[in-house]
C-alpha atoms as one frame of an Amber mdcrd trajectory, in Angstrom:
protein
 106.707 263.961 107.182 109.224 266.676 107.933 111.845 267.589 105.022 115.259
 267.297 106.274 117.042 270.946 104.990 120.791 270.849 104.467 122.679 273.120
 106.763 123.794 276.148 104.819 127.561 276.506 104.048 129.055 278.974 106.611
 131.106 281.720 104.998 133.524 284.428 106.219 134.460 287.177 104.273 137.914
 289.064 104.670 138.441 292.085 102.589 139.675 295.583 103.209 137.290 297.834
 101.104 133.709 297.794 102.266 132.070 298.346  99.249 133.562 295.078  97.759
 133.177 293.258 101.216 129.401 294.287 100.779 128.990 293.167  97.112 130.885
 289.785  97.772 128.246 289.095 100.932 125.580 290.587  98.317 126.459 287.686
  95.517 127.084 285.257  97.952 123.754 285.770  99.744 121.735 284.938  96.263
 122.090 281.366  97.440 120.126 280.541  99.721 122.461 277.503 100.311 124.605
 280.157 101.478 124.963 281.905 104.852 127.873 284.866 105.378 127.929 284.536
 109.322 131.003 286.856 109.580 132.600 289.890 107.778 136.123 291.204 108.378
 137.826 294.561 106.843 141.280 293.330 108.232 143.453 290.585 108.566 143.893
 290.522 111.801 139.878 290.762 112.263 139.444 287.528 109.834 141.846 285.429
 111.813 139.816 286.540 114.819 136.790 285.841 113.131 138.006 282.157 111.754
 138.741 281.172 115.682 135.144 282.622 116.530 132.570 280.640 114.080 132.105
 277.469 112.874 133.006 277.769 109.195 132.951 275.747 105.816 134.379 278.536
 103.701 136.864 281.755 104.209 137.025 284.519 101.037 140.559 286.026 101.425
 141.045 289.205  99.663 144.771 288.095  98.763 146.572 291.599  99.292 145.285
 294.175 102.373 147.236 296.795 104.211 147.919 295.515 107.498 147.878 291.428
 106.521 147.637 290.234 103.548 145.030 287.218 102.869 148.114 285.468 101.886
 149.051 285.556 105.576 146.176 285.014 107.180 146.354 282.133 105.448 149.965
 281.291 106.399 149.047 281.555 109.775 145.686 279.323 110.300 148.301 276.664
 108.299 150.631 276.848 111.255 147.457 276.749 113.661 146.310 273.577 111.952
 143.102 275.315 111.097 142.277 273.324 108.254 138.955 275.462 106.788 138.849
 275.735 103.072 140.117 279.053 101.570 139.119 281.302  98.469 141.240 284.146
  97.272 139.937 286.710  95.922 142.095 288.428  93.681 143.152 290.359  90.781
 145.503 290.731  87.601 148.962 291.516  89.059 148.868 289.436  92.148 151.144
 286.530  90.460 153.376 286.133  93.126 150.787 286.160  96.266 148.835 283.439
  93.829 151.897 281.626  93.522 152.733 281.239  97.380 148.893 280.576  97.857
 149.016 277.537  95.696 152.414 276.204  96.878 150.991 276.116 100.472 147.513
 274.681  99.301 144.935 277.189  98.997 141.741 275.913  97.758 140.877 278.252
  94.847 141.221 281.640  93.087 138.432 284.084  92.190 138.614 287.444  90.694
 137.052 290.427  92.026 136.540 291.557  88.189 134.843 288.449  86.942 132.059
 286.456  86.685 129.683 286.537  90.006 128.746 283.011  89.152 132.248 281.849
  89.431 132.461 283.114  93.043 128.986 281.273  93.893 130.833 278.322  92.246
 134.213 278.767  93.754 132.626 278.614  97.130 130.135 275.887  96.588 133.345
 273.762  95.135 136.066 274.616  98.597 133.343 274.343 100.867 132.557 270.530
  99.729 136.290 269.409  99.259 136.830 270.645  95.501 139.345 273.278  94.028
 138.437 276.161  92.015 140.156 278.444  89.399 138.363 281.290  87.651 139.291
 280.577  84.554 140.674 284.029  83.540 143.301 282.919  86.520 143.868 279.205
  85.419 145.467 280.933  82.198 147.704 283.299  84.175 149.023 280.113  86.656
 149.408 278.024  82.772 150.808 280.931  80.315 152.752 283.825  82.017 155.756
 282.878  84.143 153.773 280.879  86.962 154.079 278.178  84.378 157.494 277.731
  85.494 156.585 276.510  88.728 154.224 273.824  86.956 155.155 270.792  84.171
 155.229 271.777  80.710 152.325 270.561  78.906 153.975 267.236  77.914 154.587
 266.443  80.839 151.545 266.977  82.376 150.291 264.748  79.563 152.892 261.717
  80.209 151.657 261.868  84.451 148.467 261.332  83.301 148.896 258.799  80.987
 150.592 257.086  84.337 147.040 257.262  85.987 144.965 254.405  85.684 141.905
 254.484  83.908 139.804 255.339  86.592 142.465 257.465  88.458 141.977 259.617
  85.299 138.053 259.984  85.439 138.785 260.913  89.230 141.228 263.696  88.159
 139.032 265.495  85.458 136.636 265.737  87.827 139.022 267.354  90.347 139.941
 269.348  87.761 136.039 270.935  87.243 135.978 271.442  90.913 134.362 268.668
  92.356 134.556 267.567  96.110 135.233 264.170  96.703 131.649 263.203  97.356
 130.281 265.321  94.353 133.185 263.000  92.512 131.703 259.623  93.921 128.568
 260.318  93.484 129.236 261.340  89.713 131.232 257.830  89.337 129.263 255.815
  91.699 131.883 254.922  94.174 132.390 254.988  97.990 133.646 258.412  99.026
 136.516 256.690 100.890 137.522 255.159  97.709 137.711 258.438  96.336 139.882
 259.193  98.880 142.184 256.294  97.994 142.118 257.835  94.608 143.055 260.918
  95.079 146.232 259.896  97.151 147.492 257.744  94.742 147.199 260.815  92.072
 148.818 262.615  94.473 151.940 260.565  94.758 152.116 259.531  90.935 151.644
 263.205  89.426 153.841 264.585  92.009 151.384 266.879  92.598 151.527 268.151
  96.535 148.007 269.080  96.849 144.534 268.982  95.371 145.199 272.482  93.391
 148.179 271.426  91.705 146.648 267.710  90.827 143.696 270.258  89.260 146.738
 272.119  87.171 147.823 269.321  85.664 144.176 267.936  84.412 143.766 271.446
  83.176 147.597 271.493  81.119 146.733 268.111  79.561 143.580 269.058  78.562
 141.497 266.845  80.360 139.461 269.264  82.583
């Protein structure tokens, strides 16, 4: 009997400098789960490349000369393009993080940390999930991101308003997980997932899936 392979998740990478474009595709292709069907050195060249292939994952390098990854991203928004997006990144980008999560980026990675995180990060966008590195989760929770985010009280009191299972749902959003890594962890139908995650959505506040992840991980429950 033949064994039925999954299809691997199809990843473009966008960054200006080739030596870190080539150790990104390096890391990435450890996985075999992974395949890096495109490579871009400019902005312009990754939105050309995101209209090209079929994709389940874009790397952004968040700042580059001629367009930033911040808006690339801006501009596959207004084109409906709706594939999940990693920035790459790294300390002293607050403000490009900020916009990225206020428009609904998927997930932050930086260029200085742990490969495993960007093997992670990717496997979590490209099923549904959020990711933070966690060296970035701090910066959006302690320097002066926080303002854009409820103080830690807060955060606590929205969850508190979550139902009991609402709240498993949301620490598992919170780790990263896509909505069919989160039913299968709670044994539930992915579309009630779904139903989940909306109603988080409109009792937290929260206006995406990365901000309903901040406030699992400022109340302590990621």
């Amino acid at each position: 009997m033949t064994t039925h392979q999954p299809r691997p998740t199809r990843i473009l990478v966008v960054d200006d400098e080739p030596l870190v474009r080539a150790g990104i595709t390096g890391i990435l292709s450890t996985d075999p789960g992974n395949d890096v069907v495109a490579e871009a050195g400019t902005g312009l060249d990754g939105l050309t490349a995101v209209r090209t292939h079929r994709l389940d994952a874009v790397l952004l390098d968040i700042r580059m000369p001629d367009m930033s990854g911040l808006e690339v991203f801006c501009e596959l928004c207004r084109a409906g393009v709706t594939v999940p997006c990693l920035f790459v990144t790294t300390f002293g980008e607050d403000d490009y993080i900020e916009e990225a999560v206020r428009l609904g980026a998927s997930g932050f990675v930086l260029k200085s940390g742990d490969p495993h995180e960007l093997l992670m990060g990717v496997r979590a966008v490209a099923g549904g999930g959020a990711f933070f590195s966690p060296a970035v989760a701090r910066r959006l929770l302690d320097g002066r991101l926080a303002a854009s985010f409820s103080e830690t009280q807060r955060a606590r009191v929205q969850f508190e308003e979550l139902t009991p299972r609402e709240q498993e749902v949301l620490r598992l959003i919170g780790r990263g997980l896509s909505n069919a890594e989160i039913a299968a962890d709670l044994f539930l139908a992915e579309g009630t997932v779904k139903v989940h995650v909306s109603s988080i959505l409109r009792t937290t506040g929260a206006r995406n899936r990365v901000e309903a992840a901040l406030v699992a991980v400022r109340s302590h429950e990621a």
